[in-house]
KOLDRENVEX-570902 format. One record per residue: residue in one letter; x, y, z of N, C-alpha, C, O in turn. Coordinates in steps of 0.05 Angstrom, whole numbers, plus 5000, padded with zeros to 4 digits. Layout:
<nodes>
aXYZXYZXYZXYZ/...
</nodes>
This chain:
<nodes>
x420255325996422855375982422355495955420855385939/x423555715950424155845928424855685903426755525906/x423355695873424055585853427255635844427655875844/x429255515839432155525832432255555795432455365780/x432155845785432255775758435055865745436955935759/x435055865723438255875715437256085685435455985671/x438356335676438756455661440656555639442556695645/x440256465608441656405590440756615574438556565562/x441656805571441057135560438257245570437657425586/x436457055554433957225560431256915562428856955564/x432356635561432056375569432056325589434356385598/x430156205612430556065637429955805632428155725618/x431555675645431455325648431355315676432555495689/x429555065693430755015716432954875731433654645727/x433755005747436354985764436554705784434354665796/x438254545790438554335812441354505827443354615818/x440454455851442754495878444354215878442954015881/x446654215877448554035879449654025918449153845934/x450554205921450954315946451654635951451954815934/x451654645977450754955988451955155960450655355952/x454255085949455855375938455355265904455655425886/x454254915897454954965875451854865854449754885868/x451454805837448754765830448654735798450654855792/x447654675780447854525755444654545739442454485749/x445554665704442554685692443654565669446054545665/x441854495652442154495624440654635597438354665587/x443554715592442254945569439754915549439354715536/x438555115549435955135526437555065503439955065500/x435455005482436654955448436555315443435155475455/x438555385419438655605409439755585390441855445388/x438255765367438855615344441455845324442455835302/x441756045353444756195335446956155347446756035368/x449456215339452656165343452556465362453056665349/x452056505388452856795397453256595435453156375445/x453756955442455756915473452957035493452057265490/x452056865512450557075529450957025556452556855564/x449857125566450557185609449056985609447356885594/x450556925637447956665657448456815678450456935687/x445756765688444756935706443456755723443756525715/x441856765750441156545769438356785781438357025783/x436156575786433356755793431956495806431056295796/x432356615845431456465870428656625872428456845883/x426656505860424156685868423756885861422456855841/x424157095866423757395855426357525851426557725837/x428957365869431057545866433057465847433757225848/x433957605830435157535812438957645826439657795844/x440657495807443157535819444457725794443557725771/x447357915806448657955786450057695767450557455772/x450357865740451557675726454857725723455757955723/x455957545722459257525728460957315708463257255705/x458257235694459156935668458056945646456057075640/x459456795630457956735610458356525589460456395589/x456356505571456356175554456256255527455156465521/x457856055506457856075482456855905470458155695469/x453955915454452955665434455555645409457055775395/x454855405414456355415374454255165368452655055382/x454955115340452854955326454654615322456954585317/x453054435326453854105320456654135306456754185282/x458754095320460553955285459053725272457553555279/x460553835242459153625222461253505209463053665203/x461553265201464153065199462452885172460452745171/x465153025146464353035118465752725114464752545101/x467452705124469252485120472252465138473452645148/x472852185138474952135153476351975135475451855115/x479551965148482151875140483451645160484251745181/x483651385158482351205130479651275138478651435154/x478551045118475451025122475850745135474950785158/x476250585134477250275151479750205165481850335165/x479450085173481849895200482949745194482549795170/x484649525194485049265189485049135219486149245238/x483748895221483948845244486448705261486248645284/x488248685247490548605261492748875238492249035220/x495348765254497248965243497049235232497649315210/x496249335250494849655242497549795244499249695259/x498350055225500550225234499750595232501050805231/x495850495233495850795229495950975264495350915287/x497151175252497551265283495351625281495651805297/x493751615260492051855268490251855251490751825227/x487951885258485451895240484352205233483252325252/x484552305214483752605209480752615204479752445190/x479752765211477352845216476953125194477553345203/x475653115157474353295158471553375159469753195158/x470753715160468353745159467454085164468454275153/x465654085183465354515199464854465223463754275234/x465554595228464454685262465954535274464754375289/x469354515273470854405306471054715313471054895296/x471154745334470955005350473255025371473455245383/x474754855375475554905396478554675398478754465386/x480754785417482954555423482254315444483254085446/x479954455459479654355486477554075474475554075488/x477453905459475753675453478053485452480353515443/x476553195467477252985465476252735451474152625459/x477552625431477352355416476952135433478752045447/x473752015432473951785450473051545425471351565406/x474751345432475351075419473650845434474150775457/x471250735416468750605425469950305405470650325382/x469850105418470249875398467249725401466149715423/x466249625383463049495378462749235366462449215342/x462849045379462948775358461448595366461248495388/x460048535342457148295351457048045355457947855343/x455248095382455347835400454147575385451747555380/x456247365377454547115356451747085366451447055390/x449747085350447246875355445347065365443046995368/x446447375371444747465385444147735377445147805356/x442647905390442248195380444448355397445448565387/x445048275421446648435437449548475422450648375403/x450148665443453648815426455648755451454748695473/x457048755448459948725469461149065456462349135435/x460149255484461549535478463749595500463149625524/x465749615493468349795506469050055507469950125485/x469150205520470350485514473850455526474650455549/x475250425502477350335506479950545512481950485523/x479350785503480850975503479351245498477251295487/x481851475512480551745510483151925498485251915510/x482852065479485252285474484752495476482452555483/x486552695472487052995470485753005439486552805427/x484053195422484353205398485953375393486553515412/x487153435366489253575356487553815330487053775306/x487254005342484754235341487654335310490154325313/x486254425287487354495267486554765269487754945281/x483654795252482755005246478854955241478854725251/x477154985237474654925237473354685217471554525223/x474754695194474854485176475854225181474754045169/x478354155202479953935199481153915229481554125242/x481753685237483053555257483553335269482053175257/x484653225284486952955278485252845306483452975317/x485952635313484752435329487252135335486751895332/x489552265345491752075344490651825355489251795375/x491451685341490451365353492051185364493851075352/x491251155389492751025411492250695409490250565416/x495350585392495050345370495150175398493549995396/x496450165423497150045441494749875456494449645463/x492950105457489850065470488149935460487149735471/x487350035428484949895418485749815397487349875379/x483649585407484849335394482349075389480848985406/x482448975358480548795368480848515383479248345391/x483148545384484348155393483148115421482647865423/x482348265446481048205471479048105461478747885470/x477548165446475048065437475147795419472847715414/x477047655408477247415388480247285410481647375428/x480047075395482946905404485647055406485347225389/x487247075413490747165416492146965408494447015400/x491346675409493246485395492946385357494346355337/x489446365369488946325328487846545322485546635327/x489946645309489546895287488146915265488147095247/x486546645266485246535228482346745229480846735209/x481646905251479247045246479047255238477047365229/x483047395242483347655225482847605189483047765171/x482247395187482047375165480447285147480247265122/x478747245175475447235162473747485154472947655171/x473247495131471347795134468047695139466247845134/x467547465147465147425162464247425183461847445190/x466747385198466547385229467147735243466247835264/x469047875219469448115231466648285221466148495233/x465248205202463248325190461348505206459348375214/x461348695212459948975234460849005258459749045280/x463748955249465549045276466949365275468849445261/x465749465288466149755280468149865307468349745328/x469350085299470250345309469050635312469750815297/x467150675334465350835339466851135348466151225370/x468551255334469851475336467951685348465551645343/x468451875363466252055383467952305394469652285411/x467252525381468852685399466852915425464853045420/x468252895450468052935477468253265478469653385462/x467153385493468653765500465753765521463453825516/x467253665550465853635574463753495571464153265564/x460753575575458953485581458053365553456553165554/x458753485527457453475504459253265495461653225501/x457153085475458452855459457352905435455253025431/x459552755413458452695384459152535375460752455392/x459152375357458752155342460452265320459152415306/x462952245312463852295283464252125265464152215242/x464951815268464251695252464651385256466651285266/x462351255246463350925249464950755226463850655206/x467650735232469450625219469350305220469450195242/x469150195202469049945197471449685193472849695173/x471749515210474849365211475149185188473249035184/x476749155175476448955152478248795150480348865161/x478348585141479948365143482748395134483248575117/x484648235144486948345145488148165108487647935103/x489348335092489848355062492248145060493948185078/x492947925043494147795039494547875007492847934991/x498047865004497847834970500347504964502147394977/x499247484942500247204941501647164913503447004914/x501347284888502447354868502347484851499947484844/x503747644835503747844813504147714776504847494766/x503747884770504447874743504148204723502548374731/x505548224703508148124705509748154729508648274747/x512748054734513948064749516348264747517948284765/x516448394726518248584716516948854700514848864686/x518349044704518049364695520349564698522049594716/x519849724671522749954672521750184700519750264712/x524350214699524650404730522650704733521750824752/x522450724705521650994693517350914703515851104704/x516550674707514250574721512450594705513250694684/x509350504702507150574688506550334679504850284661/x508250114694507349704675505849724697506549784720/x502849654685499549484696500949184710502249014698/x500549174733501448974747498048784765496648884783/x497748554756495848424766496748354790498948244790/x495448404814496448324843495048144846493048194832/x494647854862493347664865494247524897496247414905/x491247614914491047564937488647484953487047324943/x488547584974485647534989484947765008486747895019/x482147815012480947965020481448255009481448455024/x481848254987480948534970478248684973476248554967/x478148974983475549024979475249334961477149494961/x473249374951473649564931473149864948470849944954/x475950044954475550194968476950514959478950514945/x475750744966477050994943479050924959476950834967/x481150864974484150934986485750624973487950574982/x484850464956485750194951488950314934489050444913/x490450244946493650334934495950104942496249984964/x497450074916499649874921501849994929501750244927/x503849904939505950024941509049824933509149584938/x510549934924512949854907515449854918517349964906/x515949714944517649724963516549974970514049994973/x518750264974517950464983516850574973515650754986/x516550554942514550754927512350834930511650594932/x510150964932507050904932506550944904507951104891/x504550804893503250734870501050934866500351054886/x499850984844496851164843494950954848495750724844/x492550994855489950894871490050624847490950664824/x489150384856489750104848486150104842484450244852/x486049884819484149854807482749574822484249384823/x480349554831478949284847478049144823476449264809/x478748954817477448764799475448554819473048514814/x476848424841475248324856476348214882478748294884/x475248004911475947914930478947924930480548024946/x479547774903482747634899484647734878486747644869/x483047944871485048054847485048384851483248494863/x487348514841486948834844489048924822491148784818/x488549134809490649234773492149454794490849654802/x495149404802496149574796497749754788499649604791/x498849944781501350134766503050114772502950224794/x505750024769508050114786508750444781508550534758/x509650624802510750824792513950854792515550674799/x514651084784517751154777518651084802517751184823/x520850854800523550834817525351034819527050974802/x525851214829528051404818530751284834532951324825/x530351184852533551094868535250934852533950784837/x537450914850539150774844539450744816538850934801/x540450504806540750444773540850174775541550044794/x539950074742540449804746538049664760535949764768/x539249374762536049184766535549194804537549164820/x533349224812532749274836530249064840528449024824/x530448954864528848764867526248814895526948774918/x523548884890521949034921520048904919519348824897/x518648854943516748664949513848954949513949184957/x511048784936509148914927507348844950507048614956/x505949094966504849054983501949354973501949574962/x499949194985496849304978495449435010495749345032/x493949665002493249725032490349885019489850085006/x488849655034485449775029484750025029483650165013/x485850095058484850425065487550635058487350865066/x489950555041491550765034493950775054496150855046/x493550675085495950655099496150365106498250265099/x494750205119494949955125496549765103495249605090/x498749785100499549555074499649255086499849195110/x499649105067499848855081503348795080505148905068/x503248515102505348505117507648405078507048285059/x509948525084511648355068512348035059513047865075/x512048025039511847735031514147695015516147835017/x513647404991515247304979514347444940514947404916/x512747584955511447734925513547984916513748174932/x514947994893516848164886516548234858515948064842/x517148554848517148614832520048674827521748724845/x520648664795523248714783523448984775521749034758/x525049214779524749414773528049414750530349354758/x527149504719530249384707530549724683528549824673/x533249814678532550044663531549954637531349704632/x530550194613527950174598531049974571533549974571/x529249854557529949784531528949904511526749954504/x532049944500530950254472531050084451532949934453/x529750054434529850024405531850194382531550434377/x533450044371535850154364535250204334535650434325/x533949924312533949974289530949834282530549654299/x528649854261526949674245527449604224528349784210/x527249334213527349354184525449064177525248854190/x524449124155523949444128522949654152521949574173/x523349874145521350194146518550184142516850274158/x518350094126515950014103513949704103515149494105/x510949684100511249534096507449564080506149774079/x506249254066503849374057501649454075501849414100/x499349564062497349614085495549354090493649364107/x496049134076494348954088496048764109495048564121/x498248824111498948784140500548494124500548424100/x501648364146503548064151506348174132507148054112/x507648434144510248374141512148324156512148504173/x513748184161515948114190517648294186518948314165/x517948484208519448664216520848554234519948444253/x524348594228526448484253527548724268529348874261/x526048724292526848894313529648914325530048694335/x531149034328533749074342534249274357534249504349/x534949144392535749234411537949374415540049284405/x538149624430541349744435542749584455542349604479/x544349404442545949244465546549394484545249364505/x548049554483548849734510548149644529549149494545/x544349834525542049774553542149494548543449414567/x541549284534540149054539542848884565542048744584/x546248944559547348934578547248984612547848864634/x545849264601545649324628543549284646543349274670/x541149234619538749014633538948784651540348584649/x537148834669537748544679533148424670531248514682/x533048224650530348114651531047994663533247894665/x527947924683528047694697525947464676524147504661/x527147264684525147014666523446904689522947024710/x522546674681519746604708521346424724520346274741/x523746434720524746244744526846384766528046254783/x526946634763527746774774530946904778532047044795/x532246704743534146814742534647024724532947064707/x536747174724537647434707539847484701541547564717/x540247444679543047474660542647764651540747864641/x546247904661545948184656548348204628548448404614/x550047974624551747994607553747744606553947594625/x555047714583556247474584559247574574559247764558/x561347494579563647524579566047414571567047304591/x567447384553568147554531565747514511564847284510/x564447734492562147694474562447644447560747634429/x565547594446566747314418568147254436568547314459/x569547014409571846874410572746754391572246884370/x574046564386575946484354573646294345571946194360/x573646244317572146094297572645774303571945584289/x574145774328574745414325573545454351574645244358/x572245534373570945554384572845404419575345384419/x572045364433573845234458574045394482574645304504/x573345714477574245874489572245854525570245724531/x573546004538571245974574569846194566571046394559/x567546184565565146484568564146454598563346254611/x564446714603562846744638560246914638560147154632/x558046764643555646894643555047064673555046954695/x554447294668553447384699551247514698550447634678/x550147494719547247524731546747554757547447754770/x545547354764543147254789542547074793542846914775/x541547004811539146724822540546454802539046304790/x543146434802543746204794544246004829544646084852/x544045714817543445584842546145284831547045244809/x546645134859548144904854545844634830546144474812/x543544764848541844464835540644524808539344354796/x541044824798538844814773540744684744543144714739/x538344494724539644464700539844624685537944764678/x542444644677542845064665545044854638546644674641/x544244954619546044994592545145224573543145354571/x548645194558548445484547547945364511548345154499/x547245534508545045504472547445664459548245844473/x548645634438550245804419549145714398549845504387/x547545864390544945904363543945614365542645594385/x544145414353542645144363544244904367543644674363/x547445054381549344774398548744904417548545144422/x548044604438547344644468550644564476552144454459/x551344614499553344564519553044534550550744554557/x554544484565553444444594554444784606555544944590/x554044824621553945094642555644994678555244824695/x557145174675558045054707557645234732558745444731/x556445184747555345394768558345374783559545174789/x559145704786560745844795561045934826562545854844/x558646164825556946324847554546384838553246344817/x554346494863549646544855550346774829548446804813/x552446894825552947024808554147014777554047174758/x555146784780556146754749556146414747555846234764/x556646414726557146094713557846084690557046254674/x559245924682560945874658560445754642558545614648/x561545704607560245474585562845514573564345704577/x563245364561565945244534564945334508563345184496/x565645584495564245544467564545294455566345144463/x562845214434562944984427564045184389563845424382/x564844964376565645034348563045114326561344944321/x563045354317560845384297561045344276562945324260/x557245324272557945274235557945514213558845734221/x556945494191557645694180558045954186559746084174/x556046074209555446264211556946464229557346364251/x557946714225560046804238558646944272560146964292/x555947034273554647094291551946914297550246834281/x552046874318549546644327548246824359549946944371/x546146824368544546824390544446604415543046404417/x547246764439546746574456545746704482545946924492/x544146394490542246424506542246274528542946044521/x541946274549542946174580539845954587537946054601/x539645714578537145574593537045454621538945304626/x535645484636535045364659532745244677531145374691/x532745094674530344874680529144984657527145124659/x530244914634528444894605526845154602524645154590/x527745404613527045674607528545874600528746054617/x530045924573531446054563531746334577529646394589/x533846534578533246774576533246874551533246724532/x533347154547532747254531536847284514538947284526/x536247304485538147254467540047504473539347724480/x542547424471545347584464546947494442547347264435/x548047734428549647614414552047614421553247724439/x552747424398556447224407557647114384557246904371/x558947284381560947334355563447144363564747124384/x563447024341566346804323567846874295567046874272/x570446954308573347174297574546964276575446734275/x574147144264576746974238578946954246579947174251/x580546734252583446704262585446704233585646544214/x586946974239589346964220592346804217593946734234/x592446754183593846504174596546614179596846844173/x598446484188601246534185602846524163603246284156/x603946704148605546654126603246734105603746684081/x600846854112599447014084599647414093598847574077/
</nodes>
């Protein structure tokens, strides 16, 4: 029997017969990007050529989007791939899950899924990820979830990303699963709408990553600072929606899309407070002069601060009343409750407060002393808000 070889421009490799009509070689290495004939040579006779093959060179994969997973509650739905050399529409994304067997050297490998890739241009392309399929939970418990949250147990549990185009495989990159992000409290708890207040986030499983970003209800934040496991600095940015005090829960996402799930963690978004007047202007250069700052009521009205107990007084109503004092003032806000101890301060007479609605509550001025303007202030559970003033009218004499 005649040797079966196979011809790749001016390269022979040998040939295997599959059956009578069909038969299978594999290509020589070649180290340029060009197109050549294959050709077929039974012994001495060589065949016409009627085909032909195109080298191209390895894609090379510079980086990917995210760079990590979370292992539970995932919502990314495509992994971008850049780098050189995608060549083609015709490649498929295959999804490898890898996670190590306790105690031992062996792996527990799945090939869990296969896609279409989504061919851009030679630089870049998508790898939609089929959230339904892969998954790490077959591999850990479905009832106790406490391992998504171990980053020791998930520790070299990878995502072996690979892209497919027939016979040829590659390796583009091993993505790493990381524990699923918990946040648990902030500070401060308040910032003007206009954004840029340093906000300490305080949670678990922080890891220090270039995509680490908070987000501000819908806002996204600029890239968040890792301080460590349980802590992360970050910016709020500009609210532009609405006016007035807005209330959004702060959520962190390692790799830039994964945020963690919504909680009881909330930021205050309230408009800016202008500074209206200083006095003195002046003061010496070795410093310790008391300057009395003053607010433009207007905004501070239309402010809503929040205090640490989570209530917010946006204004109090009527903002005098007569010099013998008796009058109903209606405070409105927020987060007022049936059970909290709430009294109202008129410069340093306390009074009781009567819860209304979650929205307002009432006080009795009480009679002042000398002073025709005093600073009142709404306490609850022994945490003041912040001061308003409340003016007491000279009542005119009859018969002068």
């Amino acid at each position: 029997e005649s040797r079966l070889m196979c011809i790749f421009g001016s390269d022979e490799v040998e040939g295997h017969w599959v059956d009578e009509e069909t038969l299978f070689c594999t290509t020589p290495p070649s180290i340029w990007e060009t197109e050549v004939s294959v050709g077929l040579r039974i012994g001495n006779v060589r065949s016409e050529s009627m085909a032909h093959f195109a080298f191209h060179s390895d894609p090379v994969v510079m980086s990917v989007f995210p760079e990590s997973l979370p292992a539970l509650g995932m919502s990314t739905k495509t992994i971008e791939a850049f780098g050189i050399g995608f060549h083609n529409s015709s490649m498929s994304c295959v999804f490898n899950i890898s996670v190590p067997a306790k105690g031992t050297q062996l792996q527990h490998r799945h090939v869990v899924h296969r896609r279409p890739a989504v061919f851009f241009n030679s630089s870049y392309m998508q790898c939609p990820y089929p959230l339904a399929s892969v998954s790490l939970q077959p591999f850990f418990s479905a009832t106790d979830l406490s391992w998504a949250l171990n980053s020791t147990i998930l520790s070299d549990s990878v995502l072996e990303l690979s892209l497919e185009n027939g016979a040829d495989w590659y390796l583009i990159r091993t993505i790493p699963f990381h524990a699923v992000v918990k946040t648990t409290h902030v500070f401060p708890r308040t910032g003007p709408r206009a954004g840029g207040t340093q906000v300490m986030v305080e949670g678990e499983n922080f890891s220090n990553s270039t995509h680490l970003t908070c987000k501000f209800g819908s806002a996204l934040g600029p890239l968040a600072e890792y301080i460590s496991r349980t802590r992360v600095l970050c910016t709020s940015p500009h609210y532009p929606m609405g006016y007035g005090r807005i209330i959004v829960p702060i959520q962190v996402a390692i790799n830039g899309v994964d945020f963690s799930a919504t909680s009881d963690v909330k930021f205050e978004y309230h408009e800016p407070l202008v500074l209206k007047d200083t006095s003195p202007l002046k003061g010496l250069s070795k410093g310790g002069t008391i300057v009395n700052v003053t607010l433009d009521e207007t905004i501070m009205r239309l402010s809503a601060i929040q205090s640490e107990n989570g209530v917010n007084v946006s204004q109090i109503e009527p903002p005098y009343g007569p010099e013998t004092g008796g009058n109903l003032v209606a405070i409105h806000g927020s987060g007022f409750t049936p059970n909290q101890s709430t009294v109202c301060n008129f410069g340093n007479t306390t009074t009781p407060a009567y819860y209304i609605s979650e929205e307002m509550v009432e006080c009795v001025a009480p009679k002042p002393g000398a002073v025709a303007q005093v600073n009142f202030k709404l306490a609850v559970d022994g945490i003041a808000t912040m001061p308003m003033p409340y003016t007491y009218l000279k009542m005119m004499k009859h018969g002068m």
